[in-house]
N, C-alpha and C positions, 0 to 999 in steps of 0.2 A: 595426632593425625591418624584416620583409621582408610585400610587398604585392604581388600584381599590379597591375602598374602599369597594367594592359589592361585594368580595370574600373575601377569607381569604388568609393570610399571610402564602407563603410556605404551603400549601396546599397538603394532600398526598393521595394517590391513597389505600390506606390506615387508616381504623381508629384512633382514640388514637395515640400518639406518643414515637416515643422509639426507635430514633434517638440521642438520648444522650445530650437532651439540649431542651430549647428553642428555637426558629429562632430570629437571630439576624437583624441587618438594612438589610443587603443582603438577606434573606429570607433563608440564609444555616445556618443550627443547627449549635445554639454554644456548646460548651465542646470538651472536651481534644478527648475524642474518636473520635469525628466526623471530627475534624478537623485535627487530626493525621491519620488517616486511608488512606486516599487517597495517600499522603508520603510515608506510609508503602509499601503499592500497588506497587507506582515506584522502592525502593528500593528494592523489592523483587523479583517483577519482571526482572530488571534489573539485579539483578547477575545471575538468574536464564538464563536470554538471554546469557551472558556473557560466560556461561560455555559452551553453546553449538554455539558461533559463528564462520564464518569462518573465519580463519586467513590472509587470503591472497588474492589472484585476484581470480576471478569467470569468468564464460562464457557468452555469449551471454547477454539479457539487462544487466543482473547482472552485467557484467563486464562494459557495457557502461555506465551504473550508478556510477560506481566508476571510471571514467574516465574522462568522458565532464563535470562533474562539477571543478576537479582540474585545468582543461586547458581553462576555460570558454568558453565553445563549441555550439553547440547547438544538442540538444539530438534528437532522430527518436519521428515523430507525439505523441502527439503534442504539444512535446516541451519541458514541464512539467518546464519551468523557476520557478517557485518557490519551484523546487526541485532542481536545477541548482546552483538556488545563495544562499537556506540556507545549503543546502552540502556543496557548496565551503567556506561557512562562519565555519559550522561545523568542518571541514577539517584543519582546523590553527590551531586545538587543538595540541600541540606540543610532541606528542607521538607515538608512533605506526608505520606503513604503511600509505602511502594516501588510499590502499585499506582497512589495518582493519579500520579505521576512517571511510569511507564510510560505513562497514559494521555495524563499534558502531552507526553511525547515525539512521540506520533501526531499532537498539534495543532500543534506548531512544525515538524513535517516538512511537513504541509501548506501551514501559510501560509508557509514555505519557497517550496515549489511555486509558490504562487498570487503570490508577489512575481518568482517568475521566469518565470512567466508574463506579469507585466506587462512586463518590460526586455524577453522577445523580441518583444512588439508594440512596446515603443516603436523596439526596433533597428528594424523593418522598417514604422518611419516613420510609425504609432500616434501622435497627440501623447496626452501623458501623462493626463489628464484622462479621455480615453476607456479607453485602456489600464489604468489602476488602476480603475475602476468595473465593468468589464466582468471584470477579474480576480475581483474581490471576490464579483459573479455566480455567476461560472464555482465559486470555493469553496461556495457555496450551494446548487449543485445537488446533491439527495439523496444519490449516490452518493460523491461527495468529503467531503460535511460527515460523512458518516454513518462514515464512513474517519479523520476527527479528532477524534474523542472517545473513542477506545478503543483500548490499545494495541493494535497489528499490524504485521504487516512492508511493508501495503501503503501508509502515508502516506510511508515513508521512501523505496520505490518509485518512487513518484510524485515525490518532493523532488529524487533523484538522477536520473529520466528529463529531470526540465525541466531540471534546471542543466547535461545534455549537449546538452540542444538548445542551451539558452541560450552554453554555452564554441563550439559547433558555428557558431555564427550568430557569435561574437564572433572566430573566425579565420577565418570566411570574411571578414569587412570589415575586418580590421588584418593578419590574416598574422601575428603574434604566436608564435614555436615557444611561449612558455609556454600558450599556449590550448590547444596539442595538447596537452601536458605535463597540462595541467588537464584535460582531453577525457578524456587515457587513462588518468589516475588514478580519475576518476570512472566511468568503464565496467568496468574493474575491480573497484572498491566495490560498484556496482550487480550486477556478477554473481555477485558475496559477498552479496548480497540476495534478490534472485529471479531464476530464470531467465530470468523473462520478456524480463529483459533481449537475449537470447542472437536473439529473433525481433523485435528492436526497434533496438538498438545499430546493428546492420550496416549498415543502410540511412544513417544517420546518417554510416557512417565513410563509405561510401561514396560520399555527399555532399562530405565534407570534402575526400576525396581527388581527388573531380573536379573540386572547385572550385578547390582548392590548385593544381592540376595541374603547372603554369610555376614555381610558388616549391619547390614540391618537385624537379621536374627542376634543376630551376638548385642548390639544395641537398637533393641526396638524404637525407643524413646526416640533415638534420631529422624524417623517421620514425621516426628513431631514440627520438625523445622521446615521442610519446606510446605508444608501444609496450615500453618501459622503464617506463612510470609505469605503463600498465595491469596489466605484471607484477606491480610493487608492487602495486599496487590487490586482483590475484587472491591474493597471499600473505596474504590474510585466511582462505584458506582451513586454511593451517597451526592456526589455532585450532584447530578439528576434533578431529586428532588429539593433539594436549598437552593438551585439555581432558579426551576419552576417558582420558587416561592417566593423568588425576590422580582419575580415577572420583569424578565429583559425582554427587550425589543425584540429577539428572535427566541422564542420559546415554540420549538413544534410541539404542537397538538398538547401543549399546558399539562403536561404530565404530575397536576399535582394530587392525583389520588392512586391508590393501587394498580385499580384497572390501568389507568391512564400508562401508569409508569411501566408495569407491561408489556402493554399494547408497545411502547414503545421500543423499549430492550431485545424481546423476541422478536422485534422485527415483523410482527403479525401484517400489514400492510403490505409486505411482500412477499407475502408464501407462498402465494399462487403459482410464484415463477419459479420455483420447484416443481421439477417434472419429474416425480416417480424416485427421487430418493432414496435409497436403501431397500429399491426391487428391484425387480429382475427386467424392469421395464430400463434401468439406469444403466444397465451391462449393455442392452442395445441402444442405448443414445450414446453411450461413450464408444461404441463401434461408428456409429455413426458419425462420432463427431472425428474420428481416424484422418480424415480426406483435411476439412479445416482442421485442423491442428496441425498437419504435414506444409498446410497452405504458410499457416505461418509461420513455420520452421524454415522453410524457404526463405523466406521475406524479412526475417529477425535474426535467422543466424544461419544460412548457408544450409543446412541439416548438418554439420561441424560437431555442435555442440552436445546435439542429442546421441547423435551414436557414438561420439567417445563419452560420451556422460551416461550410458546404459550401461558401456562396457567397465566403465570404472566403477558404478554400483553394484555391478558385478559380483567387481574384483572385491568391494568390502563385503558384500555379502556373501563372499566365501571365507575373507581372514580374518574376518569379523563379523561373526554372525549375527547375532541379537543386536545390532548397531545399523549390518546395512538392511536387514528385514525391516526394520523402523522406517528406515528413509524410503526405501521403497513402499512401505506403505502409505505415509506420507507422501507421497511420489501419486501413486493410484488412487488415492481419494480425494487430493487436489482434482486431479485430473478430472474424476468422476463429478466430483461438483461443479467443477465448469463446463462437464458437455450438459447437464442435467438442468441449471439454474440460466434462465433467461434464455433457450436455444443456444447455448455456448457464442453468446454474442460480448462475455465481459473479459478482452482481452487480463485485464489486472489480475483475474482471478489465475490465472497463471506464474506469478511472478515466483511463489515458493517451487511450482517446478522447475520453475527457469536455474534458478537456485541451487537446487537439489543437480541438474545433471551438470552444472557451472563446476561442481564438488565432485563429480566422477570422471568429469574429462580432466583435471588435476590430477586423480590418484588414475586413470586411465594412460599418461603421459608418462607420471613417474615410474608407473609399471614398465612403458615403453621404453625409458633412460636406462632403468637398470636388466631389465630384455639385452642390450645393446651391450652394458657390463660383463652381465655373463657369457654371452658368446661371444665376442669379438673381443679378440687378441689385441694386447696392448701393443700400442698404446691409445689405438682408438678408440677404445672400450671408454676412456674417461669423456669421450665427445656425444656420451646419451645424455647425457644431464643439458648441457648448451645447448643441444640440439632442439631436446624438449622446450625446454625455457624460450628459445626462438623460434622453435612450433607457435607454443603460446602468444608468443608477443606479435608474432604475424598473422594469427588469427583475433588479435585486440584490434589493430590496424587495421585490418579488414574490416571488421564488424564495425569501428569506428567510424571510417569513409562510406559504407555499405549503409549506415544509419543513420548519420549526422545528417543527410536534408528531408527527413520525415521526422526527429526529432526536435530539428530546432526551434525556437520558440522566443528566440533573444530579440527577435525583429518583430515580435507581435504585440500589436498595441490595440489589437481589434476591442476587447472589452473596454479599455481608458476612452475611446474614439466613442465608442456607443455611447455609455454614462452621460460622456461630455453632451453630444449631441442631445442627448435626453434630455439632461437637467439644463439648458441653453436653451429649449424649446418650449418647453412648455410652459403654457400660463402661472400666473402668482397661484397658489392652493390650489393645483390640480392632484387629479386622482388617476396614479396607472396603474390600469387594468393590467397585468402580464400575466406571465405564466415561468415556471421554474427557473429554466434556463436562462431565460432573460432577468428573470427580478434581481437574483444574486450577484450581479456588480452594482444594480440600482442600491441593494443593498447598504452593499460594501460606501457605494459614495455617499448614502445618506446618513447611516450611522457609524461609519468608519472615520470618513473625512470629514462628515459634518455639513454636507453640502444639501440645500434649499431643503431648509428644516420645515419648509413652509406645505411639501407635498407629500402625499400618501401612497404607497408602494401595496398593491395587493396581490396578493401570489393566489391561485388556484387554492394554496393549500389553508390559505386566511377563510377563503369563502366555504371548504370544506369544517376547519376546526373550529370556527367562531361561528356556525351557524346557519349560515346565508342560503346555503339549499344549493344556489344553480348562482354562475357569474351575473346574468340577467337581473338578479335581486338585489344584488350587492350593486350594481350600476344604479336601480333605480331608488335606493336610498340617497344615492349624492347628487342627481342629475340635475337636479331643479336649484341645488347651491353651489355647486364647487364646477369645476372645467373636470371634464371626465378623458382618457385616452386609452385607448385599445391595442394592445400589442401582443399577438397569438402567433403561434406557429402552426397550429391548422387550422385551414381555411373555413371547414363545417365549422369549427368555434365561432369564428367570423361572421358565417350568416347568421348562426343563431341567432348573435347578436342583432344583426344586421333589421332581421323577422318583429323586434322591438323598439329599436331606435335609426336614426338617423347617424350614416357614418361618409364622413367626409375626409379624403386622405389628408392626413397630414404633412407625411414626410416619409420615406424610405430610409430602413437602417440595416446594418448587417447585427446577427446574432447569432450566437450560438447554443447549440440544442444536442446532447449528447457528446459534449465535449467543450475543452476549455475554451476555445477563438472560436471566433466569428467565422461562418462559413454560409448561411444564409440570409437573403435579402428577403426584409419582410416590409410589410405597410405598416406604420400606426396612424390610426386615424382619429380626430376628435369626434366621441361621441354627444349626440344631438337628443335633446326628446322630439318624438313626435309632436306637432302641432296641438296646444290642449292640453298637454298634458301635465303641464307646470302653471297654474293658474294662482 
């Protein structure tokens, strides 16, 4: 085992210790509490998700997250293969739906998260009691819980950010090469997840490697491990193109040549919605985005969270300098890429900072317990610890009742109702026209469950990548053989259509369009050719 010997062992941002033990070879406190706290965390967490999951198929990504991984597909930019293959790994658990499987996947990625959330407070001297309460919180605020009840690739995200913080903090206090090893496998995986990785990781290695500094010089060769693992880690991206070439039923935009694969991975299709990135135009959107962000801190966690979780990054970035500068800067370039990317409209893009001050209102508390130690004359001075821990548990409570009826999702059955009503409806070999939000439970029940293998599912993005030019062409290829159906969510789509063929309402349904349920009524109508036109 190699250490700098020029610091101390597990080391905490924090004086005195009361973390429930000594540090053992790993530099994590030994004893019952500290080492059972983090378990408690996931098991708590997790029924707690459990109760409020949704049951059944979802709309839009949500739906295509429960869908291209069962059929080994390849999902919209960019890609997200290592959400691909451990959902479909997930997925063989032999219970449920493939859609609730997909959605339990989203809630054990979380209370993943939320148990590693607890071990890096208790590493940096958190005692446990506080640390597992304040975790359990930190899972209850709107934007995290609202992330474990449905699949997406952002629980898994989040699952894979905290356990680099967490392997990051367990080599700086053991020096362990297997923590790099573990460090660079999972920064790998993560950027087989989401990029976001890519404005987040750095900071972290960068930490690592300046804290290492002495055990790496003294053994250079040891970079060698976690830079080996991360390779491994990024060869998730091979999925990609073996999948493209075995051409599944969901293959976006058929990334079987270079360009193609690309185009896909960097996410070129969406760059647009980057506004001003790493300018000076970015510093005044993230001003701007000040007012919503505050909106949501109200509405998610009381503003509770944030300013004991400033004040406890603080606190590490005073007694631990090169650790809480990292988080903090992780901290401010989440932040900046959510006010900058799409008008700060993607709530999820939040979730690592939710996270991050989840981890300072912890050492923010324990700073508070032991406050209370040193001044206050025994025997009350031992009542900061309880107190803290029942700060925390009363502020989980809260954010718990405060959340639970804009989170819940256990009674939604909007996407199952749709599908049905779809595939109940329409004629033998018909053709629906849709669009995103809607196709992806049409999806799920065509090539998931298997249901009327007899009809054809066209998404906006089939008429873009195969070809077709405009939806208008792709309708007059089938009209004259097959029943055709039209299912848009703006209306201008509608007439376009309308300006070509003959539309006759069908039926009214509910769907959903930027989010998993159904929230709006739309028409489908069967399309008609003009008079003459089928001859």
């Amino acid at each position: 085992m190699l250490r700098d010997d020029a610091r101390p062992l597990a080391a905490s941002p924090l004086s005195g210790n009361a973390s429930g033990g000594s540090s053992g070879a790993s530099g994590y406190p030994d004893g019952l509490p500290a080492r059972i706290a983090p378990l408690l965390v996931f098991v708590g967490s997790l029924l707690l998700y459990l109760q409020t999951l949704m049951p059944g198929k979802a709309f839009d990504d949500w739906g295509e997250m429960q869908t291209v991984p069962h059929v080994l597909g390849i999902a919209h930019p960019t890609g997200y293969p290592t959400y691909i293959v451990t959902a479909w790994l997930f997925e063989l658990l032999p219970f449920g739906s493939i859609a609730f499987r997909a959605n339990l996947y989203a809630a054990v990625c979380v209370a993943v998260a939320m148990a590693a959330l607890a071990a890096i407070g208790i590493r940096l001297g958190v005692r446990p009691a506080i640390a597992a309460v304040v975790a359990v919180a930190t899972g209850a605020i709107g934007t995290i819980w609202a992330s474990a009840v449905v699949a997406e690739v952002n629980a898994l995200h989040l699952a894979l950010i905290a356990l680099i913080i967490e392997r990051t903090l367990a080599w700086s206090d053991s020096r362990r090469p297997r923590d790099l090893a573990i460090g660079g496998i999972l920064i790998g995986l993560a950027l087989g997840n989401h990029l976001l990785t890519a404005f987040t990781a750095p900071f972290l290695v960068l930490f690592a490697l300046w804290d290492g500094r002495e055990s790496l010089l003294d053994r250079p060769k040891l970079i060698l491990w976690p830079i080996a693992a991360g390779l491994a880690g990024l060869a998730v991206y091979l999925y990609i193109p073996l999948a493209a070439s075995g051409n599944p039923p969901l293959p976006y935009n058929h990334p079987t040549t270079v360009e193609g694969f690309l185009f896909l991975v960097m996410g070129q299709q969406f760059a647009g919605q980057y506004q001003g990135l790493f300018s000076f135009d970015s510093i005044g959107r993230l001003i701007d985005a000040v007012a919503p962000f505050w909106k949501l801190v109200g509405e998610r966690a009381f503003g509770l969270i944030p300013v004991l979780g400033i004040v406890g990054l603080g606190i590490i970035a005073v007694r631990r300098t090169a650790f809480g500068v990292a988080l903090l800067a992780v901290l401010m370039m989440s932040l900046n890429i959510w006010a900058t990317y799409n008008n700060a409209t993607l709530e999820h893009y939040l979730l690592v900072p939710w996270m991050l001050l989840g981890l300072g209102t912890a050492v923010a508390l324990e700073a508070a317990a032991r406050t209370v130690a040193r001044w206050v004359l025994p025997p009350a001075n031992e009542l900061g610890g309880p107190l803290a821990a029942l700060g925390g548990a009363a502020m989980a409570l809260l954010l718990i009742a405060s959340n639970l009826p804009d989170v819940d999702r256990s009674q939604d059955h909007t996407g199952d109702v749709f599908v049905d009503q779809m595939f109940n409806s329409v004629a033998p070999n018909a053709v629906i026209i849709s669009w995103w939000g809607a196709s992806s439970p049409l999806w799920h029940g065509h090539y998931v469950e298997g249901r009327r293998p007899d009809i054809t599912i066209v998404d906006d993005t089939n008429v873009v990548y195969e070809g077709w030019g405009t939806r208008e062409n792709r309708i007059a290829a089938v009209i004259c053989t097959r029943p055709v159906y039209l299912l848009l969510i703006m209306d201008r789509d509608v007439d376009e259509a309308r300006a070509q063929y003959d539309l006759v309402l069908d039926q009214t349904v509910k769907v959903g369009a930027g989010g998993p349920s159904g929230q709006w009524e739309r028409p489908v109508y069967r399309v008609n050719p003009k008079p003459g036109t089928c001859t």
